[in-house]
N, C-alpha and C positions, 0 to 999 in steps of 0.2 A: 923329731920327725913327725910325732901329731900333729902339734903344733904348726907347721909346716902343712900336711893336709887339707888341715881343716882353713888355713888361711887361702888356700887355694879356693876353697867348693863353695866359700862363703860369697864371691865374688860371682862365680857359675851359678849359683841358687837365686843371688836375687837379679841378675840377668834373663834367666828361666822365668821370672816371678815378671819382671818387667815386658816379657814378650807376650806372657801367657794375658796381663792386664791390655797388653796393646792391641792383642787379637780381639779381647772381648768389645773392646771401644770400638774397633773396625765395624765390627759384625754391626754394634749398635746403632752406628751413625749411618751405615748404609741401608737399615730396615725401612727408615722411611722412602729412600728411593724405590725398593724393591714392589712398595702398595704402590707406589704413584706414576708404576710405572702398567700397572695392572688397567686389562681395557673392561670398559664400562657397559655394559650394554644401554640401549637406548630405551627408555619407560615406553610398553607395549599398551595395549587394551587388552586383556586374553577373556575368552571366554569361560575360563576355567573358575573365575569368580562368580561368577552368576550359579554355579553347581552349587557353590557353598550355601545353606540354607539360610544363615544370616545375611547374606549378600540378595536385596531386591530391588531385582529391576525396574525403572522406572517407567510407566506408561502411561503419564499424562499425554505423551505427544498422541498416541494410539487414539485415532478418530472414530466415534462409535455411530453407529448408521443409526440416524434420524427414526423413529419409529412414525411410520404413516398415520396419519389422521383421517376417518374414515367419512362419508358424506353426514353422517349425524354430526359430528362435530362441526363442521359448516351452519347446516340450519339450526343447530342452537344459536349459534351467532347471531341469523337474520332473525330469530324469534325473540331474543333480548333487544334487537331494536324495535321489533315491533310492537312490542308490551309497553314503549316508554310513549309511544305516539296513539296506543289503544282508548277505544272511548266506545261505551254501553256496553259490552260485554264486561263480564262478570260472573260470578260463581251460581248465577241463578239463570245465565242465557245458554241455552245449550247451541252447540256450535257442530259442523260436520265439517270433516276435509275432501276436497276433490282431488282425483288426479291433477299434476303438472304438465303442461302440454304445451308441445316448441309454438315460437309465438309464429312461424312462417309455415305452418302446417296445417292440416285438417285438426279442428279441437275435436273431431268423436273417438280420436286416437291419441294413445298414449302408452310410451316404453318405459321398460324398467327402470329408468333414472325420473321420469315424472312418478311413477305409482313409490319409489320407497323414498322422493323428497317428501309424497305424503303421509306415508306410514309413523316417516322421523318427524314429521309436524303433529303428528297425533300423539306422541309421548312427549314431545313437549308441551303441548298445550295441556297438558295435562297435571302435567309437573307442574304448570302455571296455577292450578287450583280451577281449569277453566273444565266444564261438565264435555265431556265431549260424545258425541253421536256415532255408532258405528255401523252405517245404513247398509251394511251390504252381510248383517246379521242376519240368519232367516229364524223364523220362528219354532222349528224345527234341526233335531241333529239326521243328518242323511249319512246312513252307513252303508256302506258298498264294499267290495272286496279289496279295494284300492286303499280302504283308509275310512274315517272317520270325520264326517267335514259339517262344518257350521257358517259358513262364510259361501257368498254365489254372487258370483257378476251378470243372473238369471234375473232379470227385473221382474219375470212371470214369478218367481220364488222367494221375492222381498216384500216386506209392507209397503202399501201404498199411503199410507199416511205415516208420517216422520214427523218428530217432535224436536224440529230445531228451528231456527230463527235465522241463524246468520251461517255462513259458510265461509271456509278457509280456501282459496282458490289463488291459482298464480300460472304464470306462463315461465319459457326458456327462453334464452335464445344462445346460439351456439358463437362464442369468442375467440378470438386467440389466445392459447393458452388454457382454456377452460369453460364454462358455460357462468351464463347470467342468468339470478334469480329473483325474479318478481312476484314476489306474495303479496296479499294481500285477502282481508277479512270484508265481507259484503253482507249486506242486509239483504237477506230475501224478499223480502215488502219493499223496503223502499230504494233498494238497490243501490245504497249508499254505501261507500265504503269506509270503514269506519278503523280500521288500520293496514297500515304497510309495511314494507321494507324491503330491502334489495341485498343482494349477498351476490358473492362469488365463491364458482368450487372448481379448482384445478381441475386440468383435464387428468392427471394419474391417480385421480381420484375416481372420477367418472368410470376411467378405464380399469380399477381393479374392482368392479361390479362384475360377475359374473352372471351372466344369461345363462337361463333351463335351455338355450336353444343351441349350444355351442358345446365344442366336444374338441379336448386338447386345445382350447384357447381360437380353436375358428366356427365361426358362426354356420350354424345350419340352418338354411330356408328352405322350410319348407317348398312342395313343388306346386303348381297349380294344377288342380284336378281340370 
């Protein structure tokens, strides 16, 4: 009768054994369907990487604002060309700058774009090793409540004799786009000109000069008495 049993359970066991092995192979072969059926999202840009401190962002494209070039940097220009056409001056001629003044106007006037193209002439020629003249020194310091001054556009309050030879002198004339500049170096004897040169200076140049005469960027004139 054991015998008999066990002849029966032996056949139910590995029956069990063969379903139990069937289910696993099911389960198996369908795992790859179950990923591949799984959806994808689509590759974003997030800005969540740029948090990350190893993560930098790139900014070559990022256009960085030109830094302006001021009117000195023009007349060094014209005064490198004019040192290569220069002839008798020298470190022993002393030399003075005049105002710049527009070539279509009265020359006994001159605005603050002719008096500081000569100021900026007068450190370069200097820089050039060339002696320069500063006629509108007085021989006196005049102190007054306003300030401490050594410098007069008072021809009563300057020397009348001056120790220079040649002069730096030049006119304007107003462009499109900008103003044109004509220098040039002259002998006071013999009223030779003994160098030149021509420049130009954009007009946003021109125009980021600020006038003593102007208040929030508009010009004040004076009234007539």
């Amino acid at each position: 009768m054991k015998r008999l049993l066990l002849t029966l359970c032996l056949p139910l066991g590995f029956g069990c054994s063969q379903m139990t092995n069937h289910s696993d192979t099911q389960i198996t072969d369908d795992a790859p369907m179950f990923f591949e059926q799984r959806p994808v999202a689509a590759p974003t840009q997030s800005d969540s990487l740029y948090q990350n401190k190893a993560a930098v962002m790139n900014k070559n494209k990022q256009v960085n604002t030109p830094t302006r070039k001021n009117i000195n940097h023009y007349v060094r220009g014209i005064m490198q060309d004019m040192a290569e056409n220069l002839q008798y001056v020298n470190t022993k001629t002393p030399l003075a700058v005049s105002s710049f003044v527009f070539l279509d106007r009265d020359y006994n006037n001159a605005n603050l774009v002719g008096n500081q193209i000569a100021e900026s002439f007068m450190h370069e020629l200097h820089n050039f090793g060339v002696p320069v003249i500063d006629f509108k020194t007085t021989d006196y310091m005049r102190v007054t409540p306003g300030g401490d001054f050594v410098f007069s556009r008072d021809y009563l309050e300057l020397n009348q004799e001056q120790n220079f030879s040649y002069v730096l002198a030049g006119t304007l004339v107003n462009h499109q786009g900008g103003i044109l500049v004509n220098a040039r170096i002259v002998g006071l004897a013999s009223k030779a000109v003994v160098g030149s040169a021509q420049g130009f200076i954009p007009q946003s140049v021109i125009d980021a000069l600020n006038s003593s005469n102007s208040a929030d960027g508009i010009m004040l004139k004076q009234a007539s008495k």
